[in-house]
N, CA, C and O atoms as a GROMACS GRO file, in nm:
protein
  576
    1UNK      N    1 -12.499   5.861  -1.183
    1UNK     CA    2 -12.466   5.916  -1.313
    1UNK      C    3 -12.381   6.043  -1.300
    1UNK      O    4 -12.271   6.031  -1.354
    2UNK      N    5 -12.405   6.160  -1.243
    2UNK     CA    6 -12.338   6.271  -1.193
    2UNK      C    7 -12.216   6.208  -1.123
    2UNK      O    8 -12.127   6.292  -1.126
    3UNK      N    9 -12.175   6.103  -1.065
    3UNK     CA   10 -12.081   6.115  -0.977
    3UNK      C   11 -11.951   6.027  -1.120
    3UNK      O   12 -11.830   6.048  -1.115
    4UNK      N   13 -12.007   5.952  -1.210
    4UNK     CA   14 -11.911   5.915  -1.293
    4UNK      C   15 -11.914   6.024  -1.371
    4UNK      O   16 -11.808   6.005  -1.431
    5UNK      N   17 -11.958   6.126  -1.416
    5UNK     CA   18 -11.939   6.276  -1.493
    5UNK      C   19 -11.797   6.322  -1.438
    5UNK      O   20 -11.696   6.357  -1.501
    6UNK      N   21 -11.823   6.311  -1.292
    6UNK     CA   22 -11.702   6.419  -1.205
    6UNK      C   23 -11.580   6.281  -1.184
    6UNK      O   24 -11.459   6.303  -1.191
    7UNK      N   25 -11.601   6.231  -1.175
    7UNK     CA   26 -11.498   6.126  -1.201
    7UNK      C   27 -11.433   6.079  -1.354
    7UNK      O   28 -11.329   6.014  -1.369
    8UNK      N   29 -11.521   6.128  -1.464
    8UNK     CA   30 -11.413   6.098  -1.616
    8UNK      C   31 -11.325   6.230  -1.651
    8UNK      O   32 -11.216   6.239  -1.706
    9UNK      N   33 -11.433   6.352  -1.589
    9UNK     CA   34 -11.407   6.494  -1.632
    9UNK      C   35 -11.211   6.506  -1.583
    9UNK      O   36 -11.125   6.517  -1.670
   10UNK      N   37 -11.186   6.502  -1.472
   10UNK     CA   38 -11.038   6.498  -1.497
   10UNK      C   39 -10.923   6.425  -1.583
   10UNK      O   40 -10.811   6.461  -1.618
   11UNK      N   41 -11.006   6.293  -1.603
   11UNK     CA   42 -10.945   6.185  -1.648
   11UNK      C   43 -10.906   6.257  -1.784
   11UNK      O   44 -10.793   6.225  -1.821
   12UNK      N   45 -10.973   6.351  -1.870
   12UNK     CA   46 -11.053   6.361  -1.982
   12UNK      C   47 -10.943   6.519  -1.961
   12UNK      O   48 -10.825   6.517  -1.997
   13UNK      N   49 -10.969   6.571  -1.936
   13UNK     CA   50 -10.922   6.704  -1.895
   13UNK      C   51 -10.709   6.686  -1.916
   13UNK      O   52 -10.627   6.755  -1.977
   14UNK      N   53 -10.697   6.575  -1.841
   14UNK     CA   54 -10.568   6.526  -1.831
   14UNK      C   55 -10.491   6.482  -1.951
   14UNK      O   56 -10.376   6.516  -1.980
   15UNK      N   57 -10.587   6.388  -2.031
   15UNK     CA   58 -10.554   6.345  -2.160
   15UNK      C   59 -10.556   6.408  -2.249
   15UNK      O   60 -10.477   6.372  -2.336
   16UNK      N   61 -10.645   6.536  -2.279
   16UNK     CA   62 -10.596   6.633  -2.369
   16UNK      C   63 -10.476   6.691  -2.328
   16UNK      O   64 -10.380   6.647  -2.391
   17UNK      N   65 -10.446   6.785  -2.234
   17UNK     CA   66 -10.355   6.835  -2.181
   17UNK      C   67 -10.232   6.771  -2.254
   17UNK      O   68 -10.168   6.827  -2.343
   18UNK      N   69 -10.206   6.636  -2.201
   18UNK     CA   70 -10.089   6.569  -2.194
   18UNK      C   71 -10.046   6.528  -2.374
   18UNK      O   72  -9.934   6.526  -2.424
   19UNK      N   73 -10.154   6.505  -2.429
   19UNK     CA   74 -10.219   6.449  -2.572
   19UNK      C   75 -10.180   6.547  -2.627
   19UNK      O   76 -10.128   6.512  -2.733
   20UNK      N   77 -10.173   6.700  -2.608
   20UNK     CA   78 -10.167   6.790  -2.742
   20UNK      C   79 -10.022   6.806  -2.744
   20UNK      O   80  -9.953   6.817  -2.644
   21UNK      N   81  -9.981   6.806  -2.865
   21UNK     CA   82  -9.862   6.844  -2.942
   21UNK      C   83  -9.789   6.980  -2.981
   21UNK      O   84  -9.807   7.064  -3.070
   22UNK      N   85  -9.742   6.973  -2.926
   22UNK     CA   86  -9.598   7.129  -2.952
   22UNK      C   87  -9.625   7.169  -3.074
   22UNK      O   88  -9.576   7.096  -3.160
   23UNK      N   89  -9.674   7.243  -3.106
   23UNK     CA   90  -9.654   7.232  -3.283
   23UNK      C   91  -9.546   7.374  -3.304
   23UNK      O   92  -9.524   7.416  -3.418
   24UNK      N   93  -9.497   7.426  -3.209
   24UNK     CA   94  -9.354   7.519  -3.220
   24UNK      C   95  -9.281   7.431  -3.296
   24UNK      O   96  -9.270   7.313  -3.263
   25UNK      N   97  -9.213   7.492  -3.427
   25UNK     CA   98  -9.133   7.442  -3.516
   25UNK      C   99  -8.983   7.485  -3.472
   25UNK      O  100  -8.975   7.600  -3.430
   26UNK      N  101  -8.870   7.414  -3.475
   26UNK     CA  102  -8.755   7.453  -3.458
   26UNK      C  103  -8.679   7.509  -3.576
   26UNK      O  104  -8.582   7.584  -3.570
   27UNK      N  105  -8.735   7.464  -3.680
   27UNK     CA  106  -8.671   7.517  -3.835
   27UNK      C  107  -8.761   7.623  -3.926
   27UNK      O  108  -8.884   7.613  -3.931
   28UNK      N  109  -8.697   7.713  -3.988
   28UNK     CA  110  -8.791   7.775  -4.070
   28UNK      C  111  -8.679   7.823  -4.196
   28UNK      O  112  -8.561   7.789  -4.191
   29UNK      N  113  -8.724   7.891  -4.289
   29UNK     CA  114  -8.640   7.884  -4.423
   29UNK      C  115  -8.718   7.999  -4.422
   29UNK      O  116  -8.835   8.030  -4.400
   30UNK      N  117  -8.564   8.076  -4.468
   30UNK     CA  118  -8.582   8.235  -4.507
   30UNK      C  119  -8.515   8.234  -4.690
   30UNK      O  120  -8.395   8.215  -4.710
   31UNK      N  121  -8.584   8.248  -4.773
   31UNK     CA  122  -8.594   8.297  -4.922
   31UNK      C  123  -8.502   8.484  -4.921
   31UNK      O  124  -8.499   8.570  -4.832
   32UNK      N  125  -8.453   8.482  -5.036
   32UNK     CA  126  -8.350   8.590  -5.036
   32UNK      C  127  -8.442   8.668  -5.091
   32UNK      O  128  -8.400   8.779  -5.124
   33UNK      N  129  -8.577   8.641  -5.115
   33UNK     CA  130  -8.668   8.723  -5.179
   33UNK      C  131  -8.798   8.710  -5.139
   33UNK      O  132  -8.817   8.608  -5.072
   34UNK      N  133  -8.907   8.788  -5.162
   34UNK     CA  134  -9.088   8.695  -5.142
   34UNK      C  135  -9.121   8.677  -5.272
   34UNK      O  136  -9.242   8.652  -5.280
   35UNK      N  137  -9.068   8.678  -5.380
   35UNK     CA  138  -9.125   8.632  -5.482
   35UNK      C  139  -9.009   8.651  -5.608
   35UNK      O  140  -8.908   8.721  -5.604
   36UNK      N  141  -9.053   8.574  -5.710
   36UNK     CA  142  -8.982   8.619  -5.812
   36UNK      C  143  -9.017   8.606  -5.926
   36UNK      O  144  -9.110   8.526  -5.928
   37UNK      N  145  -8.981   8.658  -6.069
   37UNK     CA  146  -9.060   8.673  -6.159
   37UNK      C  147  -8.954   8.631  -6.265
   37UNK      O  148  -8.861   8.712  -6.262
   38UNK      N  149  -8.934   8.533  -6.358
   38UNK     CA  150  -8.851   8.518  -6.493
   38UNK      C  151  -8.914   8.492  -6.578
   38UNK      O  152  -9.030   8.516  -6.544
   39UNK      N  153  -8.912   8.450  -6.683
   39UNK     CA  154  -8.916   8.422  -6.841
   39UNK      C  155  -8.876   8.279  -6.870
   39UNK      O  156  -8.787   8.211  -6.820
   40UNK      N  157  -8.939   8.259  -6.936
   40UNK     CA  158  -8.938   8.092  -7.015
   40UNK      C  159  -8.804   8.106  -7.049
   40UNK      O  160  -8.767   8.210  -7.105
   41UNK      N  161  -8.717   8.006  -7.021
   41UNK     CA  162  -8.572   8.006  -7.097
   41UNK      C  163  -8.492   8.086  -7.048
   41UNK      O  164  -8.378   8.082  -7.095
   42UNK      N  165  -8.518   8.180  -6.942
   42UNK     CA  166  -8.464   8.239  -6.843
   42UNK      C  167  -8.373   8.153  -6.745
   42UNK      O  168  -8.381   8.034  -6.774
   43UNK      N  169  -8.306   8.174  -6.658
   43UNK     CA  170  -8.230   8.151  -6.503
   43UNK      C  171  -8.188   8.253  -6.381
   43UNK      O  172  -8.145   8.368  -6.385
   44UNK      N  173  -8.205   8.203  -6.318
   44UNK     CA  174  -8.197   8.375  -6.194
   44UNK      C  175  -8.080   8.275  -6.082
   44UNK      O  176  -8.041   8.159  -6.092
   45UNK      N  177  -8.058   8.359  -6.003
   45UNK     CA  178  -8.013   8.243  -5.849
   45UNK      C  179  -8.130   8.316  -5.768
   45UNK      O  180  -8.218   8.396  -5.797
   46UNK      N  181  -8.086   8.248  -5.650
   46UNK     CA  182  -8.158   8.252  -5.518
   46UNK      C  183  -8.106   8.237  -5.395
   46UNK      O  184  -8.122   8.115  -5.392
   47UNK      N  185  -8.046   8.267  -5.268
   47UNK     CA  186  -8.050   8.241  -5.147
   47UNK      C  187  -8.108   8.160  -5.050
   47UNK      O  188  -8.192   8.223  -4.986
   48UNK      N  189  -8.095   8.046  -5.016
   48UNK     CA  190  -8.200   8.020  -4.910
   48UNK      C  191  -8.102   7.941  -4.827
   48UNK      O  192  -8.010   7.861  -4.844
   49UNK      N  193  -8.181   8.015  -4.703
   49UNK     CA  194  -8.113   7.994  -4.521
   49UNK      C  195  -8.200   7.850  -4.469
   49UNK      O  196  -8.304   7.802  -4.514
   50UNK      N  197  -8.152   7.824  -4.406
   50UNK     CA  198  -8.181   7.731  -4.280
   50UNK      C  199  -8.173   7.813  -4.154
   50UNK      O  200  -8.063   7.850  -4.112
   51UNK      N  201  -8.294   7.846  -4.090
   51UNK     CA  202  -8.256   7.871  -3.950
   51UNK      C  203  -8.353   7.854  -3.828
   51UNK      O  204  -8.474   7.867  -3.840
   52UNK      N  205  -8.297   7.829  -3.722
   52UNK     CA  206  -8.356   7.753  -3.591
   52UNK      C  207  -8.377   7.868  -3.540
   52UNK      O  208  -8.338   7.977  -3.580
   53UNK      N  209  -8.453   7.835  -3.430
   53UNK     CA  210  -8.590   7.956  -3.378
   53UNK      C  211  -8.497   8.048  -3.304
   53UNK      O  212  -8.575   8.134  -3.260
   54UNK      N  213  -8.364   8.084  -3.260
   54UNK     CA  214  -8.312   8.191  -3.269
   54UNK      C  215  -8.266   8.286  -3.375
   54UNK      O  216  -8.202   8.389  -3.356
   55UNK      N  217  -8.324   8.219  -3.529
   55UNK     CA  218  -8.261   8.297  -3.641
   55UNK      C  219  -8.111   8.298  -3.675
   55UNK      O  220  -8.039   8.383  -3.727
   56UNK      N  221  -8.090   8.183  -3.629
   56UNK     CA  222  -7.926   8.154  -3.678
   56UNK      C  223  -7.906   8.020  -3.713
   56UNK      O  224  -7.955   7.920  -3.660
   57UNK      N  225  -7.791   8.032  -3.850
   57UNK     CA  226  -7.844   7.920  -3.956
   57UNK      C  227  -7.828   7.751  -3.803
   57UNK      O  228  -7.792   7.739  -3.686
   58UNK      N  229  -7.867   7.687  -3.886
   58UNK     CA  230  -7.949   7.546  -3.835
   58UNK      C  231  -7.823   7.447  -3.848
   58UNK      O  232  -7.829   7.337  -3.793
   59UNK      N  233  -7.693   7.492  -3.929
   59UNK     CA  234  -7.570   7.351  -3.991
   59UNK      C  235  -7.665   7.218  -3.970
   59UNK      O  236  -7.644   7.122  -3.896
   60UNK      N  237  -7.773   7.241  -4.057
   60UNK     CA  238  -7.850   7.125  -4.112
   60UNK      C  239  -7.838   7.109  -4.327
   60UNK      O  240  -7.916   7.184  -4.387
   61UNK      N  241  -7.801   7.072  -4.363
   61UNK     CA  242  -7.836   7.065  -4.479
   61UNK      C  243  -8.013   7.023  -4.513
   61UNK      O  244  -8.087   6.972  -4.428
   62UNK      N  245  -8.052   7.055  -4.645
   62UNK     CA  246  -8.169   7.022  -4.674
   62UNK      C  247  -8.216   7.039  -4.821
   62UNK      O  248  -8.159   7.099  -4.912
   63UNK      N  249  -8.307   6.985  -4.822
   63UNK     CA  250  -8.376   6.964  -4.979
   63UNK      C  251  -8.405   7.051  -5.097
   63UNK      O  252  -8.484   7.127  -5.041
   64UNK      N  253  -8.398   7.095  -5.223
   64UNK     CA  254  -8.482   7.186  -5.280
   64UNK      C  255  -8.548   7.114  -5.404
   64UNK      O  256  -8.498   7.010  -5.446
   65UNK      N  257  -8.622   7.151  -5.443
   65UNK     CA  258  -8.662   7.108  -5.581
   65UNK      C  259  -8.773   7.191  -5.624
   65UNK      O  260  -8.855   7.252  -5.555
   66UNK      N  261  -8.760   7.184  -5.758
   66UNK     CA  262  -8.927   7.267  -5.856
   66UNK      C  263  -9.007   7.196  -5.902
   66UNK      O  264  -8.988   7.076  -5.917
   67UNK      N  265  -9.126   7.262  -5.937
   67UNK     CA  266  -9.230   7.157  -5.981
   67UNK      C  267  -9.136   7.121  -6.099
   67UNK      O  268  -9.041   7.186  -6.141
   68UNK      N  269  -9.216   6.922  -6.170
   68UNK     CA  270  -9.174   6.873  -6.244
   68UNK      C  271  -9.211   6.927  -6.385
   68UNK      O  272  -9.322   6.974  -6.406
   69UNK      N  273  -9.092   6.918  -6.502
   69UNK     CA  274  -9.103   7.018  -6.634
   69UNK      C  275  -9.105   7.113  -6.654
   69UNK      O  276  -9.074   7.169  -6.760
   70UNK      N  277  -9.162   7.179  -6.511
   70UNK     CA  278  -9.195   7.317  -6.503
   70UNK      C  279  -9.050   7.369  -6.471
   70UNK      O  280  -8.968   7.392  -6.560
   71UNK      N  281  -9.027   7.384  -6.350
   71UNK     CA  282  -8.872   7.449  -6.319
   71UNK      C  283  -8.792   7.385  -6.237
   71UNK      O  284  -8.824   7.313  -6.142
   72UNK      N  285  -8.687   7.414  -6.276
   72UNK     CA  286  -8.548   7.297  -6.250
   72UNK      C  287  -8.476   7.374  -6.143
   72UNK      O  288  -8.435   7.490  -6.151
   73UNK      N  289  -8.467   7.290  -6.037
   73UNK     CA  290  -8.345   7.375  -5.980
   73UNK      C  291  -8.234   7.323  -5.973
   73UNK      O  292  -8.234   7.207  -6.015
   74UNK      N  293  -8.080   7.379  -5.916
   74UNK     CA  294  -7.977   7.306  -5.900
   74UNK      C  295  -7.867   7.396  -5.826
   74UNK      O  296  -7.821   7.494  -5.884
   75UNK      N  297  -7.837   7.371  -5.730
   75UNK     CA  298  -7.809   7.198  -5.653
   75UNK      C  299  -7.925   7.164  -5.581
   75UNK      O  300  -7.995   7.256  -5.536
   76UNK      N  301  -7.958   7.045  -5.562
   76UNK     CA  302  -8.078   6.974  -5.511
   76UNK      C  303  -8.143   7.000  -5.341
   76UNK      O  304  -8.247   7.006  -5.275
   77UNK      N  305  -7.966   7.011  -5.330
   77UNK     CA  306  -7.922   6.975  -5.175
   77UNK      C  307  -7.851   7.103  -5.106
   77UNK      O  308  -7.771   7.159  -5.181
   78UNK      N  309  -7.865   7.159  -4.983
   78UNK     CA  310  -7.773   7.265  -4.950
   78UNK      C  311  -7.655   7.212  -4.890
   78UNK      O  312  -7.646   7.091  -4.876
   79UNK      N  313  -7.548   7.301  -4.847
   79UNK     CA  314  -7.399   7.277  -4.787
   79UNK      C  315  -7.486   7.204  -4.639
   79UNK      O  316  -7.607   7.204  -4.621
   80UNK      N  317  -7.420   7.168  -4.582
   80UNK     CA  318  -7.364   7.158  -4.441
   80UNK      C  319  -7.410   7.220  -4.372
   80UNK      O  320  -7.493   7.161  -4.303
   81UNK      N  321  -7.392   7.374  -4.340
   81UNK     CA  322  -7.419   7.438  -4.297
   81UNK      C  323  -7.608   7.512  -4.305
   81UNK      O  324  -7.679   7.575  -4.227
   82UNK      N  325  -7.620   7.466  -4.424
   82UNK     CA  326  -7.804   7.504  -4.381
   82UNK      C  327  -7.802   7.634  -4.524
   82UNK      O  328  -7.914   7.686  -4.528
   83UNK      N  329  -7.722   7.682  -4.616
   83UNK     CA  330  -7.692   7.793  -4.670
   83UNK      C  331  -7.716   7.714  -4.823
   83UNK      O  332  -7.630   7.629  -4.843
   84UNK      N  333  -7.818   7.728  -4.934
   84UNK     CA  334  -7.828   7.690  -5.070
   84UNK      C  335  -7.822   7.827  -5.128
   84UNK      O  336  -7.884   7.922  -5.080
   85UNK      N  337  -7.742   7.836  -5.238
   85UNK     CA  338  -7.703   7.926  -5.357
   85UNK      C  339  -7.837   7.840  -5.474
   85UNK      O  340  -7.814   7.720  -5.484
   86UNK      N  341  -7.924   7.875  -5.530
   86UNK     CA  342  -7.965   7.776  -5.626
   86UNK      C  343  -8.011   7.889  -5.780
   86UNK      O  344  -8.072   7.994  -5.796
   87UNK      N  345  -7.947   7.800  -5.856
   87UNK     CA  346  -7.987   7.862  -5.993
   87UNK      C  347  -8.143   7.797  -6.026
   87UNK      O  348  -8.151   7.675  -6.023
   88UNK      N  349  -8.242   7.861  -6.052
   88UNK     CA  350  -8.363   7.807  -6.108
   88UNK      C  351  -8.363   7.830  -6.228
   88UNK      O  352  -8.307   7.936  -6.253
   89UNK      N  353  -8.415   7.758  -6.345
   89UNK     CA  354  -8.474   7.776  -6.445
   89UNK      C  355  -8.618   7.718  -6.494
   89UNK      O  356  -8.657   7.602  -6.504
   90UNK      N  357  -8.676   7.833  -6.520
   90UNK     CA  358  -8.822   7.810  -6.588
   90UNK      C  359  -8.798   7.761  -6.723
   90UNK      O  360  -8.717   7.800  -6.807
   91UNK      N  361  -8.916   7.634  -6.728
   91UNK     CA  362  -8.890   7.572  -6.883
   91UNK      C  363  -9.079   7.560  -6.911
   91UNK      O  364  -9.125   7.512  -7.015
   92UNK      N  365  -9.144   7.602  -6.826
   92UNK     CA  366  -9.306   7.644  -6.878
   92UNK      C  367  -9.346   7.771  -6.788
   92UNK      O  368  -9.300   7.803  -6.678
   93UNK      N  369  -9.448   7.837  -6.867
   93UNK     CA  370  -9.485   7.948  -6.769
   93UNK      C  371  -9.622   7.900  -6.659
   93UNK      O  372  -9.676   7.790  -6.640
   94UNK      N  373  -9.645   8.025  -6.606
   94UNK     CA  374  -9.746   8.015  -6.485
   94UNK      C  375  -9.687   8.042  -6.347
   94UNK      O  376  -9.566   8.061  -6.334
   95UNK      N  377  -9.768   8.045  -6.246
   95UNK     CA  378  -9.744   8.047  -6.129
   95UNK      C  379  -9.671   7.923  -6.050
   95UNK      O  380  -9.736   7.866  -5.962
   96UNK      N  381  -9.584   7.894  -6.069
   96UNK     CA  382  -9.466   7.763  -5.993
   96UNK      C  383  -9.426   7.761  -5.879
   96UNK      O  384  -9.435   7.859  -5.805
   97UNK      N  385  -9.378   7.653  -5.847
   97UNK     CA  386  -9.366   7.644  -5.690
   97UNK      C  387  -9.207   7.615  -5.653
   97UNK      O  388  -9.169   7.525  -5.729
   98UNK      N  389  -9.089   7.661  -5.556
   98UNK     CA  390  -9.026   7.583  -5.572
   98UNK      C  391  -8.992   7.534  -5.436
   98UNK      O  392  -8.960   7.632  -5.369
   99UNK      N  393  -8.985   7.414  -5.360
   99UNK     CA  394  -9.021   7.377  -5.251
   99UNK      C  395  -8.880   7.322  -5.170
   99UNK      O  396  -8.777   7.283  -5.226
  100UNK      N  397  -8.898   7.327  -5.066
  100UNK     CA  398  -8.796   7.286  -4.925
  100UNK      C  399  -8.859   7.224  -4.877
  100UNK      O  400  -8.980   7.234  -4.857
  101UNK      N  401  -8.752   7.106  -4.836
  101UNK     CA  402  -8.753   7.026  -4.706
  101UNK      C  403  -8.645   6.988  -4.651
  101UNK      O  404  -8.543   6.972  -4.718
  102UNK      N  405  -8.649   6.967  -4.515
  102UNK     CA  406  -8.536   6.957  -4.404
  102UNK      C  407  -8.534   6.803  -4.420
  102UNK      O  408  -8.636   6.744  -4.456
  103UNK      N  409  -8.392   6.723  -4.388
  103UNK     CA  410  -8.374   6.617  -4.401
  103UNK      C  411  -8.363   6.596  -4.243
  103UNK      O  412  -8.308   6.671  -4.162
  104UNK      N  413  -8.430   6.471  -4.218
  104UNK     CA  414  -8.478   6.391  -4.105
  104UNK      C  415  -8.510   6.264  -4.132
  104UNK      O  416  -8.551   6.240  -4.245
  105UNK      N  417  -8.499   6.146  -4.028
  105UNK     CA  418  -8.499   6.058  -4.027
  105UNK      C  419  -8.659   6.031  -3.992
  105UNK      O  420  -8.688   5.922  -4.042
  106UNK      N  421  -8.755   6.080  -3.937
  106UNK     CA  422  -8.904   6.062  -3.910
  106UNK      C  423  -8.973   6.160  -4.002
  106UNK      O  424  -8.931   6.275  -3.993
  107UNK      N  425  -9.066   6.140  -4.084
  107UNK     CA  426  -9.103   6.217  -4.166
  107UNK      C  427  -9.214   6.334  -4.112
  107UNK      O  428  -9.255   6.429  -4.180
  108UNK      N  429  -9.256   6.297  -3.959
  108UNK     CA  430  -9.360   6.425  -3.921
  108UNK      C  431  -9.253   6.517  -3.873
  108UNK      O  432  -9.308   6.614  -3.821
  109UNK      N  433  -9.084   6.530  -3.866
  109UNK     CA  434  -9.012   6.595  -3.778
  109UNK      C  435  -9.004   6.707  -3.910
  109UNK      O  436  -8.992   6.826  -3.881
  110UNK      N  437  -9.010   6.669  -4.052
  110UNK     CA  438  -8.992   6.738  -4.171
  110UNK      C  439  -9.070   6.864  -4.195
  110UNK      O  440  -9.191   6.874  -4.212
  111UNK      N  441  -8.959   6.977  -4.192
  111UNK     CA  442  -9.012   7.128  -4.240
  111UNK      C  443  -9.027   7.111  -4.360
  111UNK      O  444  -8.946   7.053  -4.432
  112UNK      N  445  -9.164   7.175  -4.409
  112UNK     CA  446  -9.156   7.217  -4.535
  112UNK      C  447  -9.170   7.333  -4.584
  112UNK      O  448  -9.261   7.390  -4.524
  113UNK      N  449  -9.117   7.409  -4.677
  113UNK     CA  450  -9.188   7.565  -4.731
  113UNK      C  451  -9.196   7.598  -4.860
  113UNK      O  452  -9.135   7.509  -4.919
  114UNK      N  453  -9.243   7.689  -4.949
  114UNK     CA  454  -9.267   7.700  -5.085
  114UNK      C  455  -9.226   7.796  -5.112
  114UNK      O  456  -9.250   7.881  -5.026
  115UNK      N  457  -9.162   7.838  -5.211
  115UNK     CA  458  -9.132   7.950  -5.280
  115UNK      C  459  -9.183   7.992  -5.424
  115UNK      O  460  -9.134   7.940  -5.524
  116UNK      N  461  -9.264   8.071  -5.428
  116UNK     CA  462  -9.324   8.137  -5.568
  116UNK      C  463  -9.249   8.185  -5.657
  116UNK      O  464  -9.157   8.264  -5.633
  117UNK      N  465  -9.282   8.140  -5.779
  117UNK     CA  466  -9.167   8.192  -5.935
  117UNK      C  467  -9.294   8.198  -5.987
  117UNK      O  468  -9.370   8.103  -6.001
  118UNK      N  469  -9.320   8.343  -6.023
  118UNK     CA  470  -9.407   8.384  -6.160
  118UNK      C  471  -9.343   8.384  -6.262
  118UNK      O  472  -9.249   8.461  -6.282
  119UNK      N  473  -9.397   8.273  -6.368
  119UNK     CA  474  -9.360   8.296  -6.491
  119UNK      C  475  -9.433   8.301  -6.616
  119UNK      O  476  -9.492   8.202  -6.659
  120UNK      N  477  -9.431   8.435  -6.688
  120UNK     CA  478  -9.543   8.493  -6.781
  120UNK      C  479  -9.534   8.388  -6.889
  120UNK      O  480  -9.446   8.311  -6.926
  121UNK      N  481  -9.673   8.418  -6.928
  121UNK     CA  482  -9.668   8.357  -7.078
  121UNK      C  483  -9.662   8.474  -7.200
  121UNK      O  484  -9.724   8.576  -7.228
  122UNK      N  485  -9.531   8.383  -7.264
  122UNK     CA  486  -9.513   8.464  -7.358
  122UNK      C  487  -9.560   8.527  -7.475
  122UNK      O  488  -9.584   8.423  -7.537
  123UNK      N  489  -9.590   8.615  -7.551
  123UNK     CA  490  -9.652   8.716  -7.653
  123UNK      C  491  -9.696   8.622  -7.738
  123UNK      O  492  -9.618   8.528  -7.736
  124UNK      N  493  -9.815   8.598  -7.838
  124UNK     CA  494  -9.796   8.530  -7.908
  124UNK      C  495  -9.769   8.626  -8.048
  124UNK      O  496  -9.811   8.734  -8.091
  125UNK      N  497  -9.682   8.528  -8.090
  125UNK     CA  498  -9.574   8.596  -8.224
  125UNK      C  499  -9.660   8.618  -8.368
  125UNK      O  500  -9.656   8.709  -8.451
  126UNK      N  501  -9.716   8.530  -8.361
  126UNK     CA  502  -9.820   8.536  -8.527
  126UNK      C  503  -9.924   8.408  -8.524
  126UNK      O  504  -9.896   8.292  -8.493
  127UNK      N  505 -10.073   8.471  -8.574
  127UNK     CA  506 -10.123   8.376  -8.597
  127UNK      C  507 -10.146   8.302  -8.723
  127UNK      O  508 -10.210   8.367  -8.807
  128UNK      N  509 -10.118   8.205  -8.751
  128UNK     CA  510 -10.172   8.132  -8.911
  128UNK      C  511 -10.296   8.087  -8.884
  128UNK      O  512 -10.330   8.059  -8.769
  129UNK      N  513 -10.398   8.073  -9.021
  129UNK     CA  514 -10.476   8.013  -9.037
  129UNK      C  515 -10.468   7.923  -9.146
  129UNK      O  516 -10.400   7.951  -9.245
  130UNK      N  517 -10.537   7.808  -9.136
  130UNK     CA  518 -10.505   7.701  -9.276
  130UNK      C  519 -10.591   7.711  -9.326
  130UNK      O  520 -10.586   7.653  -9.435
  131UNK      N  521 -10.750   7.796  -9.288
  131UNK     CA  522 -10.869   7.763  -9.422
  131UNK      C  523 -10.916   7.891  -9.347
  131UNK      O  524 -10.980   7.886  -9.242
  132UNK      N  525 -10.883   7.998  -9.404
  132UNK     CA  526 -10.924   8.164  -9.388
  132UNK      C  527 -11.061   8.188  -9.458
  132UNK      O  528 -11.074   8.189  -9.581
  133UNK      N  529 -11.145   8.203  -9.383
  133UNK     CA  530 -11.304   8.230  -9.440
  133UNK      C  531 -11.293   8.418  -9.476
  133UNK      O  532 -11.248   8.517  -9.417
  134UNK      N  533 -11.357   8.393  -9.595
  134UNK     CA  534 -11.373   8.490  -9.651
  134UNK      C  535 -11.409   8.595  -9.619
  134UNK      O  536 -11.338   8.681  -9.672
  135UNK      N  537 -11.498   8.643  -9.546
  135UNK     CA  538 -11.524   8.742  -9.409
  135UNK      C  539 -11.449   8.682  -9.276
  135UNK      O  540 -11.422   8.562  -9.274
  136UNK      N  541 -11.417   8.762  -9.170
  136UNK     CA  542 -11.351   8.707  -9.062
  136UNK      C  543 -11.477   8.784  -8.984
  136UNK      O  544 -11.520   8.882  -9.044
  137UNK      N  545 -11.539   8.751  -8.860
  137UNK     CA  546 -11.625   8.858  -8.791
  137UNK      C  547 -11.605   8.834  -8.650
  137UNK      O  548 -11.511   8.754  -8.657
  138UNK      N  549 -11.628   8.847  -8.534
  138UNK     CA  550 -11.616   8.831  -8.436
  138UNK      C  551 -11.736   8.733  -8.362
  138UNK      O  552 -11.855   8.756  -8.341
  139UNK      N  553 -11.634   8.587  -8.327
  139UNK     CA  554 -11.737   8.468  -8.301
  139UNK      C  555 -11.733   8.336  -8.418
  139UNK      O  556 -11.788   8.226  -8.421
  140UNK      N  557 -11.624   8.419  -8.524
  140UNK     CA  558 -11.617   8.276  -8.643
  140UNK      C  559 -11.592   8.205  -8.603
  140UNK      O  560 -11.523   8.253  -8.512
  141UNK      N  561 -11.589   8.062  -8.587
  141UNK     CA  562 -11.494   7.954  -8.593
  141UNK      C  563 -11.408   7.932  -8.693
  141UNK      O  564 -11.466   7.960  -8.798
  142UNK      N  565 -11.294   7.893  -8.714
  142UNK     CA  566 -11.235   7.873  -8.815
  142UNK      C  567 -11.103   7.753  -8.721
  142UNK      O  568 -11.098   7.736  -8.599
  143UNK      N  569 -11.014   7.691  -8.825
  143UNK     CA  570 -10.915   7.609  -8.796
  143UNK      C  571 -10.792   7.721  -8.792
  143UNK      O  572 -10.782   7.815  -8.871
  144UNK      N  573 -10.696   7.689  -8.677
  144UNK     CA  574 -10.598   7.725  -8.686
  144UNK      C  575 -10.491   7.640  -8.790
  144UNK      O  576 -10.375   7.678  -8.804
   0.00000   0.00000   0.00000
């Protein structure tokens, strides 16, 4: 029993070794900002790089997009070179996402990264009521 222990233990030892995966990324995406903040009905631009683990752009093109309804971006796609100019616009508020990916032919080779757009909710302007109770107190129910 001890002598097949010392006989799997390398076997075993070997196959992890050989088995684990690089997980060093060659791509990473630098944002012209760490965050950003607009308004419903608003538009801003943005910057975003492509660049390989010396920090110089990647001449990979790649993906952008915003969450759906929420915020739009455009152009979809960067140049050639790895370099997107993108106008966003917020069309709901909240905390949004707007996301990258590197185009590749195997989908585990695919960088991804997120970019944050805070967008407030706006003031509310006036309230109506349709059946106003005669005292108002704190805790009524009533219909808007």
């Amino acid at each position: 029993m001890n002598k097949r222990k010392f006989l799997f233990a390398p076997f075993l030892i070997i196959a992890t070794l050989i088995g684990q995966d690089d997980s060093k990324e060659k791509f990473h995406f630098e944002f012209g900002m760490d965050s950003l903040i607009i308004n419903v009905g608003e538009s801003k631009e943005i910057t975003i790089k492509l660049l390989n683990e010396k920090g110089k752009l990647a001449q990979n093109p790649f993906y952008v997009f915003g969450q759906r309804k929420s915020l739009s971006a455009s152009p979809r796609i960067s140049d050639s070179t790895g370099v997107a100019t993108v106008t966003l616009m917020a069309h709901k508020p909240g905390r949004l996402r707007l996301s990258t990916q590197t185009i590749t032919v195997k989908r585990d080779d695919r960088v991804r990264d997120n970019f944050v757009v805070n967008v407030p909710y706006p003031p509310i302007d006036k309230v109506v009521f349709n059946r106003t109770p005669k005292k108002l107190y704190v805790g009524t129910i009533t219909e808007f």
